[in-house]
N, C-alpha and C positions, 0 to 999 in steps of 0.2 A: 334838255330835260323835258319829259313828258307831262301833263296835266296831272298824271295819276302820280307821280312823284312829288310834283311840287304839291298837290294836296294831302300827299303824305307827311311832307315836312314841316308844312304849316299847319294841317289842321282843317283846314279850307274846303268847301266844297267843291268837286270838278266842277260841275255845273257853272258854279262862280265862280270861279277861276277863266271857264274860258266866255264867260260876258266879259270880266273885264280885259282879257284879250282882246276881244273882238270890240270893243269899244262901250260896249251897250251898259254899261255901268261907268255912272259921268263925274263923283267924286266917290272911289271908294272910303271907307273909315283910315284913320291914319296910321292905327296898327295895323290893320292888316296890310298897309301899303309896306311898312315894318317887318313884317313876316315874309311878306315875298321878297323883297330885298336881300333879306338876310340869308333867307334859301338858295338866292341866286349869286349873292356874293356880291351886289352891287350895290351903292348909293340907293335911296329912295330919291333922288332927283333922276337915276339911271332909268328909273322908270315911269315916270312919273313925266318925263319931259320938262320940269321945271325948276329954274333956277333956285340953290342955294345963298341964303343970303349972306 
């Protein structure tokens, strides 16, 4: 999926979208961690690297 999709489906800015790709955004907000998730079809641990407890 491209930046410009997943900012379509969320809402989101490319620009922020691909900081926090690129790492340069160190806790995103928890919805928006929420919304990419749910774009992608994955956990928000799937991306987030971090265990559910």
């Amino acid at each position: 999926m491209s930046l410009r999709e997943l900012a379509a489906l969320t809402g989101l800015d490319r620009g922020y979208l691909s900081r926090i790709e690129r790492g340069q955004v160190r806790e995103p907000a928890v919805d928006r961690v929420l919304s990419i998730a749910t774009a992608l079809g994955v956990s928000p641990a799937a991306i987030t690297h971090e265990e559910t407890p």
